[in-house]
Kinemage of the C-alpha trace (Angstrom):
@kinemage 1
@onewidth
@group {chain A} dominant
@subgroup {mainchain}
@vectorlist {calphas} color= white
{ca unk a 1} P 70.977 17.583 62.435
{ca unk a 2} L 70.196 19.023 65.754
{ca unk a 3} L 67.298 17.191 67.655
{ca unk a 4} L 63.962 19.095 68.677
{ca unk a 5} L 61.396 18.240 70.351
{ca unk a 6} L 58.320 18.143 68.003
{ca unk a 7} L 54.916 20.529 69.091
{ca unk a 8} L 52.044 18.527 70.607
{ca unk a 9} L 49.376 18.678 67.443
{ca unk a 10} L 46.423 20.832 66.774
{ca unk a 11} L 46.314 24.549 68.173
{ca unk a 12} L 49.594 25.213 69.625
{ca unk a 13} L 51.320 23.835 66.445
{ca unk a 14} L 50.069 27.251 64.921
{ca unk a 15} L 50.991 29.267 67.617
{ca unk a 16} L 54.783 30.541 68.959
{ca unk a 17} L 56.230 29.206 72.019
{ca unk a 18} L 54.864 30.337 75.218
{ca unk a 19} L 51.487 30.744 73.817
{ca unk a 20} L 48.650 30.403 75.878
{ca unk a 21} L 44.862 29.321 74.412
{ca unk a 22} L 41.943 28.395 76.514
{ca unk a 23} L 38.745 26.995 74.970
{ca unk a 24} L 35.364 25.747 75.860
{ca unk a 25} L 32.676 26.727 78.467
{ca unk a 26} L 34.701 25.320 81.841
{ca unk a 27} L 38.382 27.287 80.537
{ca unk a 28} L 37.351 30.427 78.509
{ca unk a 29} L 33.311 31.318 79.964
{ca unk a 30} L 33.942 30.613 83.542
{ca unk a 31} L 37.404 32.174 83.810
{ca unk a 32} L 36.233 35.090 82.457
{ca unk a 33} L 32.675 35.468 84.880
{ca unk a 34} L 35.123 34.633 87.612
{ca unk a 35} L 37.516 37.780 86.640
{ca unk a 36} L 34.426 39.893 86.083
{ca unk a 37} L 32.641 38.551 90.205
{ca unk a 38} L 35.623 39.501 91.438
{ca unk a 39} L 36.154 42.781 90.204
{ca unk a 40} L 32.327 43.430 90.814
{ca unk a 41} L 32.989 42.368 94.148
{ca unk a 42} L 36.077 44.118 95.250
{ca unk a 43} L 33.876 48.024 94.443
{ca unk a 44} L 30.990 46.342 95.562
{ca unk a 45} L 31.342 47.635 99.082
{ca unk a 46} L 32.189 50.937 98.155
{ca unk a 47} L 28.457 50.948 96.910
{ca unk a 48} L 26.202 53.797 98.376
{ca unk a 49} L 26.845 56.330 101.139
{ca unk a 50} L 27.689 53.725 103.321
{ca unk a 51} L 30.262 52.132 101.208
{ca unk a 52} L 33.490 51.555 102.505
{ca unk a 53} L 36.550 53.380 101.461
{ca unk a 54} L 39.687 51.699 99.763
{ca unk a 55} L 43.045 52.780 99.269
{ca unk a 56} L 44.834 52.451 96.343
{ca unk a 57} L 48.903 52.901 95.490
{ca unk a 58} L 49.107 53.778 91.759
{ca unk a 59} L 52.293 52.471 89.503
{ca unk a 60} L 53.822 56.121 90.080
{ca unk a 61} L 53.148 55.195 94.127
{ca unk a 62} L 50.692 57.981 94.400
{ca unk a 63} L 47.773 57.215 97.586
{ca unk a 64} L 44.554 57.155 96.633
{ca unk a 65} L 41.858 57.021 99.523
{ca unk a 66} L 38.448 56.716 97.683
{ca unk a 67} L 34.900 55.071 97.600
{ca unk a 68} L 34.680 56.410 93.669
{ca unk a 69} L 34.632 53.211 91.310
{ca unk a 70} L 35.631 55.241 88.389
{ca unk a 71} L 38.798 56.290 90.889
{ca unk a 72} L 39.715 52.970 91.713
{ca unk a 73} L 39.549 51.369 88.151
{ca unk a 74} L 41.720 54.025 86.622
{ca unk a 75} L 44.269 53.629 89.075
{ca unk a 76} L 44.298 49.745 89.308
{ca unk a 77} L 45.196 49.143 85.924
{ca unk a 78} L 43.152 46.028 85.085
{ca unk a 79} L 45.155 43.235 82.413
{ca unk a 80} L 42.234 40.988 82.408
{ca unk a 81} L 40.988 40.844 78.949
{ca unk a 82} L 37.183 39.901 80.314
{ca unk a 83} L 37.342 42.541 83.410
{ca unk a 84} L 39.038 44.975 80.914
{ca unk a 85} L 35.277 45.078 79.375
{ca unk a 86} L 33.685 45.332 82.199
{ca unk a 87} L 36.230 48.302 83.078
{ca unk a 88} L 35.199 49.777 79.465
{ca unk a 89} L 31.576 49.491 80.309
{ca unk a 90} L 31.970 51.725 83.592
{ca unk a 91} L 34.237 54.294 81.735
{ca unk a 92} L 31.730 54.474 78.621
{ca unk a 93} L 29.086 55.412 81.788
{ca unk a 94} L 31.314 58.100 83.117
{ca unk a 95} L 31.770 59.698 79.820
{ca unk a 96} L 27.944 59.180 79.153
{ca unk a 97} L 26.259 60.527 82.384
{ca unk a 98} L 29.348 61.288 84.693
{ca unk a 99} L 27.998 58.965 87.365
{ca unk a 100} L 26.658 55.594 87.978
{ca unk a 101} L 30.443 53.624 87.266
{ca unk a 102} L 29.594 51.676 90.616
{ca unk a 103} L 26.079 50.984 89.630
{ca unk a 104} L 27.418 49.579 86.078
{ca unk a 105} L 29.978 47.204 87.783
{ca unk a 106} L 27.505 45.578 90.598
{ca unk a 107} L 24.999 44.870 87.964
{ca unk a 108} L 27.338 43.557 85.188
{ca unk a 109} L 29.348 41.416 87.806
{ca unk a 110} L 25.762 39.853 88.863
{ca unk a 111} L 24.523 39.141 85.432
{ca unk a 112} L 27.511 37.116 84.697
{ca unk a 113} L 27.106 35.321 88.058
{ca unk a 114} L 23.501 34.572 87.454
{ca unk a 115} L 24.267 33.476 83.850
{ca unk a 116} L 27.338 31.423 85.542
{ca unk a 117} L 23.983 29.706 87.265
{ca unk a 118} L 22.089 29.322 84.243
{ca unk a 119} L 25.289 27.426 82.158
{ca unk a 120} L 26.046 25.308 84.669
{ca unk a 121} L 21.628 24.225 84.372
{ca unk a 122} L 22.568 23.047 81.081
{ca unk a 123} L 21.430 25.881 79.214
{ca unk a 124} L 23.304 27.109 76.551
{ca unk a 125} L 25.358 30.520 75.975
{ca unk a 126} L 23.198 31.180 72.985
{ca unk a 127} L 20.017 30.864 74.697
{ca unk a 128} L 21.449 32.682 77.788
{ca unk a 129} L 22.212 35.821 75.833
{ca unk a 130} L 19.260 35.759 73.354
{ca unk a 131} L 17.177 36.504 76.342
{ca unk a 132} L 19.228 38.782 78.301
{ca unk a 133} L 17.615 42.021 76.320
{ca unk a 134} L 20.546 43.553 74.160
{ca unk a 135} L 19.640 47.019 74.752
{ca unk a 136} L 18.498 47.002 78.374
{ca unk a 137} P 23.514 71.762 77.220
{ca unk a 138} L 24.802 72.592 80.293
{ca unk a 139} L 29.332 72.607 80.497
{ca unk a 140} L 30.581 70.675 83.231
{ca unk a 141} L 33.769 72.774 83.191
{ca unk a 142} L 32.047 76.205 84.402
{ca unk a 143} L 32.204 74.436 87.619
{ca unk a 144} L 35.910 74.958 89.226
{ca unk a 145} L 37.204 73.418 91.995
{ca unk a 146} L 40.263 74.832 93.845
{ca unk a 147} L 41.590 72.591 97.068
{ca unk a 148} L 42.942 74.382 100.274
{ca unk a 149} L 44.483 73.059 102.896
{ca unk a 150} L 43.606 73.513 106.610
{ca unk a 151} L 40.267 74.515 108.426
{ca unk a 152} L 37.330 72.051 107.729
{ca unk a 153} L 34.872 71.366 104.742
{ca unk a 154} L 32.274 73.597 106.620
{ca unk a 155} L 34.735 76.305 105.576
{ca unk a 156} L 34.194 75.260 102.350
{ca unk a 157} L 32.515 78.482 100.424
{ca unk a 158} L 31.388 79.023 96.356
{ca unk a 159} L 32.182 82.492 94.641
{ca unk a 160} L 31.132 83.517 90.943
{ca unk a 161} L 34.657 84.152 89.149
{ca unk a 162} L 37.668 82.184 89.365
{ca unk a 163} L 40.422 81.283 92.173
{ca unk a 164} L 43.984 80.655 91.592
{ca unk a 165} L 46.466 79.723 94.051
{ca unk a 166} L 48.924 82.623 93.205
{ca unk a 167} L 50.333 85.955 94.012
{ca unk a 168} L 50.145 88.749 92.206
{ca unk a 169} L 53.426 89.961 90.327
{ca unk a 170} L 53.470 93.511 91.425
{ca unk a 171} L 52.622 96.215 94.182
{ca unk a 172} L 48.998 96.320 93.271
{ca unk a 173} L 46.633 93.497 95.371
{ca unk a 174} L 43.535 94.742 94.045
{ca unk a 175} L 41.510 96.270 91.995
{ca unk a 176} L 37.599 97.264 91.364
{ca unk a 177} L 35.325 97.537 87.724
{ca unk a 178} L 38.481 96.029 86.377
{ca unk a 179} L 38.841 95.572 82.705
{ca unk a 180} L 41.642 93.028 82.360
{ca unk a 181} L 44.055 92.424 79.245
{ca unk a 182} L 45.140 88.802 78.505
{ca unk a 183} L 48.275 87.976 77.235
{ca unk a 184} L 49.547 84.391 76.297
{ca unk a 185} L 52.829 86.458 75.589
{ca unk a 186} L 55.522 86.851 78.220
{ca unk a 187} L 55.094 90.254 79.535
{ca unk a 188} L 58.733 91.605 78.116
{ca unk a 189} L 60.378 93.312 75.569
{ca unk a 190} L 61.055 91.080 72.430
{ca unk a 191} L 64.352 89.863 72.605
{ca unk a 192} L 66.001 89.704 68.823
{ca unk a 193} L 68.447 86.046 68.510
{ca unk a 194} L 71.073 88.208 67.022
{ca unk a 195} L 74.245 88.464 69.127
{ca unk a 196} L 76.175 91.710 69.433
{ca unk a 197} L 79.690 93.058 71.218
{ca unk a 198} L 79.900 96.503 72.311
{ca unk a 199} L 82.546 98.461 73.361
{ca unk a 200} L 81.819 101.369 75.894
{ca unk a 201} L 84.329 104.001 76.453
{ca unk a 202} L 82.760 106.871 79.132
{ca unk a 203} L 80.037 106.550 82.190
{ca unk a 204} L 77.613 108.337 79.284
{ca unk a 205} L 77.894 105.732 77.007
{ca unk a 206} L 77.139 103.297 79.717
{ca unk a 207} L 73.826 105.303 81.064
{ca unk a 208} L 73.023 105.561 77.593
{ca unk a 209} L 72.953 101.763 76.518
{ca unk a 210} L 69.993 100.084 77.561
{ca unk a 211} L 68.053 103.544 78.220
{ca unk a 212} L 66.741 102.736 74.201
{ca unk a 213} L 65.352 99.734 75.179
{ca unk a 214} L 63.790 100.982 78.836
{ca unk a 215} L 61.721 103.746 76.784
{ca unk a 216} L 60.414 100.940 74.561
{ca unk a 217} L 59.442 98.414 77.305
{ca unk a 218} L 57.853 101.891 79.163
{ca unk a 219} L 55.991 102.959 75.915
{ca unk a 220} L 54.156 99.790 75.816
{ca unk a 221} L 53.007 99.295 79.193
{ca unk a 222} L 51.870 103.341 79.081
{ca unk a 223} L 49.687 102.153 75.707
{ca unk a 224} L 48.745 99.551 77.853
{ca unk a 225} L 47.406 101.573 80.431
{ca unk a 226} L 46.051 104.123 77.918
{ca unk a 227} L 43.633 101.591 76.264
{ca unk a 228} L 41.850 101.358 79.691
{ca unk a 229} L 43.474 98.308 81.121
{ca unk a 230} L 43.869 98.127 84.884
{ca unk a 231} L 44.889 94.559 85.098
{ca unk a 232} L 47.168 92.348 82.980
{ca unk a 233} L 47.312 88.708 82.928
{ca unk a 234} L 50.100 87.138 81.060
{ca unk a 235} L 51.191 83.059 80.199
{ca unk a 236} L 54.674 83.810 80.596
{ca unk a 237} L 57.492 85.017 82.225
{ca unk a 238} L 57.125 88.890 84.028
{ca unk a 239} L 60.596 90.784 83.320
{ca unk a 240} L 61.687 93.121 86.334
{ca unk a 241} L 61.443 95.951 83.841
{ca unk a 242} L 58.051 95.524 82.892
{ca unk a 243} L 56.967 95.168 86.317
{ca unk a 244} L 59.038 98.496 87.143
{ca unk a 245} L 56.592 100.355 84.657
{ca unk a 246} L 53.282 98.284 85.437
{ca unk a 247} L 53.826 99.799 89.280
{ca unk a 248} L 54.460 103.126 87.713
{ca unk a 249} L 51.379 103.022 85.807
{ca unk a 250} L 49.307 101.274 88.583
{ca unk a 251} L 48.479 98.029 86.642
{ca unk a 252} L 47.860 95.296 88.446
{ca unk a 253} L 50.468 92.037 86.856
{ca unk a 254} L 49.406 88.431 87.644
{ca unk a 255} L 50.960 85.290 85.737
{ca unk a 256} L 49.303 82.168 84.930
{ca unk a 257} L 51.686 79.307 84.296
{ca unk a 258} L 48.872 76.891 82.599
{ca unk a 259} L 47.026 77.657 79.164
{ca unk a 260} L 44.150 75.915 80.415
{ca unk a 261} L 43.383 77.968 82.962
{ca unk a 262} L 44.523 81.187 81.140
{ca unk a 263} L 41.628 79.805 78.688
{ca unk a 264} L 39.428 79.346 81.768
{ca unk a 265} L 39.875 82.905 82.707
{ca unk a 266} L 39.493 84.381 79.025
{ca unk a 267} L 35.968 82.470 78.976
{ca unk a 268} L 34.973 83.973 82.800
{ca unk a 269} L 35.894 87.838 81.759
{ca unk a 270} L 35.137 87.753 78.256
{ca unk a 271} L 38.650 88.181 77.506
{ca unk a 272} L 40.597 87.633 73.924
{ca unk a 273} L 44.237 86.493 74.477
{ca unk a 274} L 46.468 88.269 72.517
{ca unk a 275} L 49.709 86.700 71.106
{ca unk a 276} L 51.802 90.056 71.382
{ca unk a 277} L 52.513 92.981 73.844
{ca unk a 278} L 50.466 94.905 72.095
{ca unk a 279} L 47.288 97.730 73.575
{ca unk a 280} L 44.214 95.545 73.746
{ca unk a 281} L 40.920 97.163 71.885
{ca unk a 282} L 37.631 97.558 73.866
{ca unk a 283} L 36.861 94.187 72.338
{ca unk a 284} L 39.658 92.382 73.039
{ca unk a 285} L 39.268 93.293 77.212
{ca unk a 286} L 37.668 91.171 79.825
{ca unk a 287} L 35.589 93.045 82.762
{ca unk a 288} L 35.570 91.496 86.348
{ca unk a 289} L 33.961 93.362 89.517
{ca unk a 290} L 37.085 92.843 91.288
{ca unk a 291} L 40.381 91.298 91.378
{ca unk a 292} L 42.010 91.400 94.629
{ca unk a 293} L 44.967 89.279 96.538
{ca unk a 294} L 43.670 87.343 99.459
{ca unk a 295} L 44.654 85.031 102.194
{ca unk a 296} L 42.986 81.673 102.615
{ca unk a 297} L 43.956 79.929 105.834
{ca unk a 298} L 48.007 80.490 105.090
{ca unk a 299} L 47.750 80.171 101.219
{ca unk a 300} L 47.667 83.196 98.576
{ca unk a 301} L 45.160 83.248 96.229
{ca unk a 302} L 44.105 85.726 93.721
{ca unk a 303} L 40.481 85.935 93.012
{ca unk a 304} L 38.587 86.825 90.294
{ca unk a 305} L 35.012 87.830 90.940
{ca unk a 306} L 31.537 89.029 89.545
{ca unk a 307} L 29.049 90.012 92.130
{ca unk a 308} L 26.676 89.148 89.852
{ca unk a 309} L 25.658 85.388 88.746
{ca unk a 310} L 26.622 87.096 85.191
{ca unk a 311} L 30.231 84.844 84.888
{ca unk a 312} L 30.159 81.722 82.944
{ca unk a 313} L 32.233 80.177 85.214
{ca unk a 314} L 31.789 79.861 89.122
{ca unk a 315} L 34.818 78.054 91.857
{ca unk a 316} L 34.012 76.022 94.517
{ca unk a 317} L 36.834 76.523 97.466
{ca unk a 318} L 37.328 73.370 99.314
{ca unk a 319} L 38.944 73.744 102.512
{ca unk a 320} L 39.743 69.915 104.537
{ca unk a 321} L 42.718 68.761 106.816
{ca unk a 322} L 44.471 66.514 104.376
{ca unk a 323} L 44.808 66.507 100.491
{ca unk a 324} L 43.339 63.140 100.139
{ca unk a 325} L 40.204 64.070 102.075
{ca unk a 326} L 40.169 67.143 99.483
{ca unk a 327} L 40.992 64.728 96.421
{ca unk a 328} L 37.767 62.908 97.810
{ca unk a 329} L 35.102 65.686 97.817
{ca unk a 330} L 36.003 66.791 94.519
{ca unk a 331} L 35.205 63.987 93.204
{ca unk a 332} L 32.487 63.979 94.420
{ca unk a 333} L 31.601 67.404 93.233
{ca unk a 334} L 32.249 66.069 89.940
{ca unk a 335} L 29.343 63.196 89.845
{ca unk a 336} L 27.227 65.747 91.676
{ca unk a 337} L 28.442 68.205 88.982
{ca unk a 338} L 27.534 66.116 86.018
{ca unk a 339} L 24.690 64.510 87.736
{ca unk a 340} L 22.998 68.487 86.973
{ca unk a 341} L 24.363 68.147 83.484
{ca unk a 342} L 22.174 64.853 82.953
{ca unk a 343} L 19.035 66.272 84.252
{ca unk a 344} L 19.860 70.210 81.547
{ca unk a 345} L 19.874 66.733 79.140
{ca unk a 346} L 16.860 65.189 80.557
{ca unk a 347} L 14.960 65.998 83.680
{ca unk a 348} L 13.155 62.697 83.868
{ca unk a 349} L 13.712 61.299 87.819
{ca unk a 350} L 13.153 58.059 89.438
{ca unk a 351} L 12.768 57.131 92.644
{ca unk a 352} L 16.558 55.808 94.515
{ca unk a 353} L 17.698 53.426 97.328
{ca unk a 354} L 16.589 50.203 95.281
{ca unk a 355} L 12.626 51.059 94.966
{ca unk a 356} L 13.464 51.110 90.863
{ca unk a 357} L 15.530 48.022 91.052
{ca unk a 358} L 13.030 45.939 92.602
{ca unk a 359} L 9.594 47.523 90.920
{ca unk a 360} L 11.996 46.018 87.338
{ca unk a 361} L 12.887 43.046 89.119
{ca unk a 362} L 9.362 42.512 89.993
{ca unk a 363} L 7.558 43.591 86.750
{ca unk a 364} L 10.576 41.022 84.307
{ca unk a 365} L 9.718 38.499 86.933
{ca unk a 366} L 6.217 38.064 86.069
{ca unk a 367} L 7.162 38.566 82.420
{ca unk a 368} L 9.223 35.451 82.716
{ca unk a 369} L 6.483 33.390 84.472
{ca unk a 370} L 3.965 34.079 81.522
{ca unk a 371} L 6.696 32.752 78.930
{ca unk a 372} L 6.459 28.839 78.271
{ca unk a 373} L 9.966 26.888 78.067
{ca unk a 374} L 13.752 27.542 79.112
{ca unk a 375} L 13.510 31.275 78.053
{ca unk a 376} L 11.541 31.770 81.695
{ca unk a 377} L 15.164 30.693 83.066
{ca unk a 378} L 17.257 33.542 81.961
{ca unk a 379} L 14.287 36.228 82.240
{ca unk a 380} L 13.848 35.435 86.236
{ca unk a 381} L 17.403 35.828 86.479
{ca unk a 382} L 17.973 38.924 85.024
{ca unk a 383} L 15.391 40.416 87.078
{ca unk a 384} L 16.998 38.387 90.238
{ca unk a 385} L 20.383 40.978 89.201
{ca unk a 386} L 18.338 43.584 90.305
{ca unk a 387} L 18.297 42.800 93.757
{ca unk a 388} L 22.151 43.083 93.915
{ca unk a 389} L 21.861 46.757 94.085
{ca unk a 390} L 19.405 47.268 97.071
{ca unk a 391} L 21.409 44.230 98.761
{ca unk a 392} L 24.815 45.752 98.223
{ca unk a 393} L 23.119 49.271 100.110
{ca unk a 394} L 21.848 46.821 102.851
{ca unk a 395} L 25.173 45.341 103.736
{ca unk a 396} L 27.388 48.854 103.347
{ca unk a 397} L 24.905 49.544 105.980
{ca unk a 398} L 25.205 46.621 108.119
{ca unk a 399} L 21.634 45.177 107.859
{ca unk a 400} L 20.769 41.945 106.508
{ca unk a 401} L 20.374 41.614 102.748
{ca unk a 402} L 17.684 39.124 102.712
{ca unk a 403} L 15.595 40.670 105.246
{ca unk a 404} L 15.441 44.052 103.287
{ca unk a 405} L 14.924 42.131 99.871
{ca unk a 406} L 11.637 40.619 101.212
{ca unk a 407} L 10.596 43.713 102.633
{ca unk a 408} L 11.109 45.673 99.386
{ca unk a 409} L 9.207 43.317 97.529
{ca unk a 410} L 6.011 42.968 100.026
{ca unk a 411} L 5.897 46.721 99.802
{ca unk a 412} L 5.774 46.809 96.059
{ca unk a 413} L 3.523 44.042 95.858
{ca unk a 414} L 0.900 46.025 97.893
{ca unk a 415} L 0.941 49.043 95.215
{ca unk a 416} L 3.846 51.080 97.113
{ca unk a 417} L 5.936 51.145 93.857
{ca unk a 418} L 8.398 54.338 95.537
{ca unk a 419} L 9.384 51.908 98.211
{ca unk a 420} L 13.339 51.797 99.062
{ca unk a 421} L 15.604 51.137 101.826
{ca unk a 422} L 15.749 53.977 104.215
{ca unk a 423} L 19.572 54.428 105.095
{ca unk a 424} L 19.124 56.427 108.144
{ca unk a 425} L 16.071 53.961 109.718
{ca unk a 426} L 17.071 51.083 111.924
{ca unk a 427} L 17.221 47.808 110.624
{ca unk a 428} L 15.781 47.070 107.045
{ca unk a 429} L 13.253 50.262 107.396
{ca unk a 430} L 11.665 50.305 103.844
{ca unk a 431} L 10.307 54.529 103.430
{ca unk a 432} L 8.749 56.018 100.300
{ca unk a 433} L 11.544 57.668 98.058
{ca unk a 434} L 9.461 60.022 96.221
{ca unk a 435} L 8.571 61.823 99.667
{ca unk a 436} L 11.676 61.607 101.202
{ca unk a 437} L 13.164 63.160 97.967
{ca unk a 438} L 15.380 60.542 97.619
{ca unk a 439} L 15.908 60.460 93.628
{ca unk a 440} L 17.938 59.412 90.840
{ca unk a 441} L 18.864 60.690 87.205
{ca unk a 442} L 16.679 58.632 84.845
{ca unk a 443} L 19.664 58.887 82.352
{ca unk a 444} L 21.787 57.394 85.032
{ca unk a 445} L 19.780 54.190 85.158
{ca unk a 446} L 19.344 53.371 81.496
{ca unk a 447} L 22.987 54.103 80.451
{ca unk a 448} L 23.601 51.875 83.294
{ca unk a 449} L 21.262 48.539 82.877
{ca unk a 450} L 22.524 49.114 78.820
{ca unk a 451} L 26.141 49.574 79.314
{ca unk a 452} L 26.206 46.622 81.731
{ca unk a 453} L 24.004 44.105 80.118
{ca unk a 454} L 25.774 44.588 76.954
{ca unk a 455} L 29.374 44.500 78.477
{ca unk a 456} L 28.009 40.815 80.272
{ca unk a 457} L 26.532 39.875 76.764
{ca unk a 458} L 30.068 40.828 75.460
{ca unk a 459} L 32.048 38.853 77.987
{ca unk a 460} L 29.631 35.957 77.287
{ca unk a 461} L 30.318 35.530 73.628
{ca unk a 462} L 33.938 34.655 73.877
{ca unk a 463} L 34.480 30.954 74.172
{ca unk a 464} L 38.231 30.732 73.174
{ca unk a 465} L 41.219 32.782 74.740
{ca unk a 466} L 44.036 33.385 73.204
{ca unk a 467} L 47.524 34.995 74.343
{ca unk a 468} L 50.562 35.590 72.839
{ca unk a 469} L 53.921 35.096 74.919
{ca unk a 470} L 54.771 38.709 76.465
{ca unk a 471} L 57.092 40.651 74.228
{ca unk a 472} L 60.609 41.218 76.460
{ca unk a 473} L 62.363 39.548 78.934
{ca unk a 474} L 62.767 39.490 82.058
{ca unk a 475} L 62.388 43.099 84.045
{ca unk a 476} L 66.216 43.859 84.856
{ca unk a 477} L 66.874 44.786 88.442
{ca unk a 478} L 67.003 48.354 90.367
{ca unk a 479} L 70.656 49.939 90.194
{ca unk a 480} L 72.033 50.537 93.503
{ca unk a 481} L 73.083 54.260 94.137
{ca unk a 482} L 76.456 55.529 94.477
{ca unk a 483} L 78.140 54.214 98.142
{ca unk a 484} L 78.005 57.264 99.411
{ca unk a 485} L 74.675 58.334 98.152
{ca unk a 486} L 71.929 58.481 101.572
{ca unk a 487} L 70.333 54.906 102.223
{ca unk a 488} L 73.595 52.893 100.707
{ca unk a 489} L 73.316 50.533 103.508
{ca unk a 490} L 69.797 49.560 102.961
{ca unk a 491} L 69.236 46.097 102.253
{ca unk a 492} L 69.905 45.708 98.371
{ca unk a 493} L 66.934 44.965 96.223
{ca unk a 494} L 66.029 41.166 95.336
{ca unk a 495} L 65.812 40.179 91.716
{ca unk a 496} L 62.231 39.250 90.711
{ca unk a 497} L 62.225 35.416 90.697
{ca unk a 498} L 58.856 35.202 89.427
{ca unk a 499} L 59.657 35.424 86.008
């Protein structure tokens, strides 16, 4: 009988080898609030206009240059099981409101480190999150963005209608009072599958053959014409023959490769795709003021536009000197973008730069004096998270976090309940938001404090870890290229000795 060497009892008797279980408030609690600080901390400083930026290399090697939380957490791939909530949290923010993902990280990763505080006091988990309250139509796709390279953002310019970084198919650039047919059809002749051999005998026969098929292809771009039509927008291919006849009958051919933005463009014109090469009915037609080929620094782009604000959808043209720049201010067109679509939902505002953090911090404060026992503990430091907002703007901007805190709080004390740091002051200036118009989404904020106290509540609860051994083996090595294949006499890759 072979000899084995028996399992150690208790857990790990249940459990395969290469299991891993951690238990109790020093392995499971405080490995996870430490995972959690840390990832609070790394987008910490990317808080605020003043936060720095960070660059990020995806798993497909793609740069990424961005302050934008919700950026850098999609692209870092988090395994943490704890952070992985915290990641949740911030996505379930961007879905909810479309901004605030920094806001829901800072405050979550400060909870946990204040309740870190509070467990290491002697108080218990239970009490910790028994007190840490439980619950602390407007599209944003009308709003295009299409990305340019060259010039600067000043060049940067909005247009009712639509932009696509295309040429147009034919001899017509442009068009006005356009009514425009939409096909999701290549713009050919049906081609049967059936396979045929023919035998020509005379130069007739060979004039003759494909003339049947020329008439058809020019009898349906003539109905095409007939119905009104002046420009035709198809999702697939654009045969030479079709274009032949669309000159002929001065219609104006441009082909969009992607549905979504053939959908895009149906919804701007008040278009109907059709399935078939077929005359569209009065219906079925989009109208656009114009449609005409332009030249933006040294890229073509055809534009589709209403000279009215009548169009349901409108493009912002971003011009910049690199892509990642670009990549950057859309982004930030999108929380500015969605930050409208929160205040269509509600147009409640508060007052930003900190002056609602601390006026919470300082109202749960004296909430948590008036209670009698441990609970006053945990209340204080909730409303101490609070601070790590305004503090986190302080020390993006280089001024001293303490300083500003103190500040913040003398003004509020003395009735000035708007009071927030003032970015562009020197030192830790402390300005009334309200007048300086300096305002946040009121949606923004409770999302936030919910999404994060809940997601540090979450993280709290789980006193036992427990991981099964990765499924595969080792990750086999890169194959070397053929010998003769450019860069064979690079150094050969290493195998990965880690596992």
């Amino acid at each position: 009988m072979a000899l084995h060497v028996p399992k150690a009892p208790g857990f790990a008797q249940m459990l395969k080898d290469g299991a891993k279980h951690y238990s109790g408030l020093e392995e499971a609690v405080f490995r996870n609030i430490q995972a959690c600080k840390e990832l609070a901390q790394t987008t910490r400083t990317a808080y605020g206009p003043n936060g720095m930026n960070k660059m990020v290399i995806n798993h497909l090697e793609k740069l990424f240059v961005t302050n934008d939380a919700a950026t850098i957490l999609r692209e870092l791939e988090v395994q943490h099981p704890a952070a992985k909530m915290i990641v949740m949290a911030s996505h379930m923010q961007e879905q909810e409101v479309g901004d605030g993902t920094n806001f829901v990280l800072v405050f979550a990763g400060a909870l946990l480190e204040l309740a870190e505080e509070l467990l290491r006091m002697g108080l218990s988990v239970s009490e910790v999150i028994s007190i840490f309250p439980e619950s602390g139509n407007f599209n944003v796709d009308n709003v295009r963005v299409c990305k340019i390279l060259g010039c600067g953002l000043n060049s940067s310019m909005m247009l009712h209608g639509m932009v696509f970084k295309k040429e147009t198919e034919g001899d017509i650039t442009s068009v006005k009072d356009t009514k425009i047919a939409v096909f999701s059809c290549p713009f050919d002749c049906m081609v049967t599958e059936t396979k045929g051999t023919v035998l020509i005998k005379n130069a007739e026969e060979l004039m003759n053959f494909s003339k049947g098929e020329e008439d058809m292809m020019e009898a349906q771009v003539k109905s095409i014409a007939d119905s009104g039509a002046n420009v035709v927008v198809t999702g697939g291919k654009v045969a030479d023959m079709a274009l032949h006849y669309a000159n002929k009958y001065k219609l104006m051919v441009v082909r969009l490769n992607s549905k979504w933005d053939l959908r895009r463009l149906c919804k701007t014109v008040g278009a109907t795709a059709l399935p078939r090469l077929t005359p569209p009915t009065p219906e079925e037609m989009g109208h656009c003021d114009s449609v005409y080929l332009s030249e933006v620094g040294d890229t073509q782009v055809v534009v589709f536009k209403h000279d009215k604000e009548d169009g349901a959808i409108s493009t912002l043209v971003i011009r910049g000197s690199t892509d990642n720049l670009m990549d950057d201010i859309e982004r930030a067109i999108d929380d500015g973008v969605n930050t409208f679509k929160v205040l269509v939902r509600d147009a409640r505002l508060c007052p930003g730069a900190g002056a609602t953090e601390i006026e919470l911090a300082k109202h749960i404060t004296s909430y948590g004096e008036s209670c009698p026992g441990l609970e006053q503990y945990a209340i204080k430091k909730y409303a101490e998270a609070f601070e790590v907002l305004p503090r986190a703007l302080a020390e993006n901007s280089g001024v001293k976090g303490n300083e500003l805190i103190s500040k913040l709080y003398a003004a509020h004390h003395e009735g000035n309940k708007n009071s927030g740091f003032d970015i562009e002051g020197e030192g830790p200036v402390v300005r009334d938001m309200m007048e300086a118009g300096i305002l946040d989404p009121y949606l923004v904020k409770h999302w936030g404090i919910k999404l994060a106290t809940n997601a540090a509540i979450t993280v709290l609860r789980v006193d036992q870890i427990i991981m099964a051994k990765p499924a595969g083996g080792p990750k086999a090595p890169k194959q070397q290229g053929h010998w003769d294949k450019d860069g064979w006499d690079e150094e050969p890759d290493k195998f990965d000795t880690h596992h």
